[in-house]
N, C-alpha and C positions, 0 to 999 in steps of 0.2 A: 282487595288490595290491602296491602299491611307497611308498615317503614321499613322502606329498602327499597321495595317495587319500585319502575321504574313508568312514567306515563307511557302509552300506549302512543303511537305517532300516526297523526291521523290530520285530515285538512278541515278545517271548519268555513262553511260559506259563509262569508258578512259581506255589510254594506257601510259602507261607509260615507260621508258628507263627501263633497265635490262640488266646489263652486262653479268648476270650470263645466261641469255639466251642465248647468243653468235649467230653466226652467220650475216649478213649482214644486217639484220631486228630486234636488241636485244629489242623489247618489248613486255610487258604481256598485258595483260586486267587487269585491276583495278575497282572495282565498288567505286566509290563513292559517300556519300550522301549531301541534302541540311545540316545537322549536319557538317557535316567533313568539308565543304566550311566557314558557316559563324558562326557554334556556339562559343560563345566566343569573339568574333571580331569584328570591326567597320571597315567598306569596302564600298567599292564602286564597284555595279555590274550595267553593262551595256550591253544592248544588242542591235546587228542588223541584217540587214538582211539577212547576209550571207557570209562568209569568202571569200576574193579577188576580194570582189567587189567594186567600185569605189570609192564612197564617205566614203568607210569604212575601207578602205586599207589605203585612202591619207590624210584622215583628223583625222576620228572618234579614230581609236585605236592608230597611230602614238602619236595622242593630248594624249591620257591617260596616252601611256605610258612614254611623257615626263613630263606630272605632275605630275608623280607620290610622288618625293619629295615634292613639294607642298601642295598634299594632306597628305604624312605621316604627314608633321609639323601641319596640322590642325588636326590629331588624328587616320587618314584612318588607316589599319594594313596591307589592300591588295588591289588588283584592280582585277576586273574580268569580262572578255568578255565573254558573253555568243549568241552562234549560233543554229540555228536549222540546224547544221551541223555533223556530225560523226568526230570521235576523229578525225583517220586518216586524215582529211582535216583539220581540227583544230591545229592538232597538225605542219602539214607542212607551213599553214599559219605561227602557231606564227614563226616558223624555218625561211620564207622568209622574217618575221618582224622583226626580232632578238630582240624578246623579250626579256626582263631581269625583268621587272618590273610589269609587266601583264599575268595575269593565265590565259587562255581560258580554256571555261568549254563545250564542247559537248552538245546539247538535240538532239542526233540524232534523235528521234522521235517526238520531241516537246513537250513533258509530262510535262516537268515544263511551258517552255510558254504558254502551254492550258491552265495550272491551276492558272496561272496568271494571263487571259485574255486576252495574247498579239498575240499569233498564229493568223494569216491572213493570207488567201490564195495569192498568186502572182504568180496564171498560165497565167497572162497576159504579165507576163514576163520569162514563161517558169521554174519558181522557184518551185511551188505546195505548197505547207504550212509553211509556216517562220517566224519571230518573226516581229511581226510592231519596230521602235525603242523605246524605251525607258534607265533610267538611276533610279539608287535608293542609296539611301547611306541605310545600313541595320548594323542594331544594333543589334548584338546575334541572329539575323535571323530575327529580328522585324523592320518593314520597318521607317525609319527616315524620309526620302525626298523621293520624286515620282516626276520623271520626263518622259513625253512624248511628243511625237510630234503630232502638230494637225492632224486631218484628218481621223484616222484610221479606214479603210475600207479592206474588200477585193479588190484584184484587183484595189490597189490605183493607179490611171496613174503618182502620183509624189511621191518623196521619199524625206519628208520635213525634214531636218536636222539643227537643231539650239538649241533648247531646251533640249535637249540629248548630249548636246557639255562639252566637259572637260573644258570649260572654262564656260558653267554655272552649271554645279555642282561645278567648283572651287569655284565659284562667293556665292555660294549657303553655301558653308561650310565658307567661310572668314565673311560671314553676322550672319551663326548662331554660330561661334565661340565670335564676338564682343556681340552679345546677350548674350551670357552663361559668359563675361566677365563684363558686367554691372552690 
């Protein structure tokens, strides 16, 4: 993916709270689409390897979800993690994250990361198919900035994290908002 490209349209399964459910477990199934995430909106979508894992627990999404104001004041509308994880896990991570500021978005099967490009195998780590990292500020669905990390391979022996960091997509939006002010 590069700026211009357009997201790929595709359904994500989630779950969502429901009172009206009742019981000890009150949520439904929700489909929703790449339209429902970004049409409309100026965001910042990010993804990695995989929910409660090391460098993404303690640095990666913690970082996003404290710039969030940061980036609203540069224009953002939303922030959104995206995992080749299932709601269920998703949904309990952002729970042990105490999100407020950050949506995590499910590809339990990885449909949008294939179609992105970014789906890598990591059975070298016992994971089987996951998103390599990347980061994108996306404009009504249409990609603005593209961020990756070098190397991306199957079965990468290292998990390079710097380039994908909320402080250079910060660094990324305070340069092109000075540009769009010239």
């Amino acid at each position: 993916m590069k700026a211009g490209d357009k997201l790929p349209l595709v359904t994500f399964r989630t779950r969502v709270r429901d009172e009206s459910v009742g019981g000890p477990n009150p949520f439904r199934w929700q489909d929703m689409t790449t339209d429902d995430y970004f049409a409309g909106k100026r965001v910042v979508l990010f993804s990695l390897p995989g929910a409660f894992t090391p460098t993404c627990s303690t640095y990666q999404l913690p970082g996003f979800e404290k710039a969030f104001g940061q980036m609203q004041a540069l224009g953002i509308d939303a922030i959104y993690c995206l995992s080749v994880n299932d709601s269920f896990v998703m949904n309990q991570w952002a729970k042990a994250q105490n999100l407020k500021n950050v949506t995590v978005i499910p590809d339990g099967s990885g449909e949008f990361t294939d179609k992105v490009g970014m789906l890598v195998r990591k059975d070298n780590l016992g994971f089987g198919a996951r998103s390599w990292r990347y980061a994108a500020v996306v404009n009504d669905g249409v990609i603005e900035a593209w961020f990756e990390e070098p190397g991306r391979c199957d079965d990468c022996p290292e998990d390079p994290y710097g380039a994908t960091s909320p402080e250079s997509v910060l660094e990324w939006l305070q340069t092109a908002k000075v540009a769009q002010e010239a």
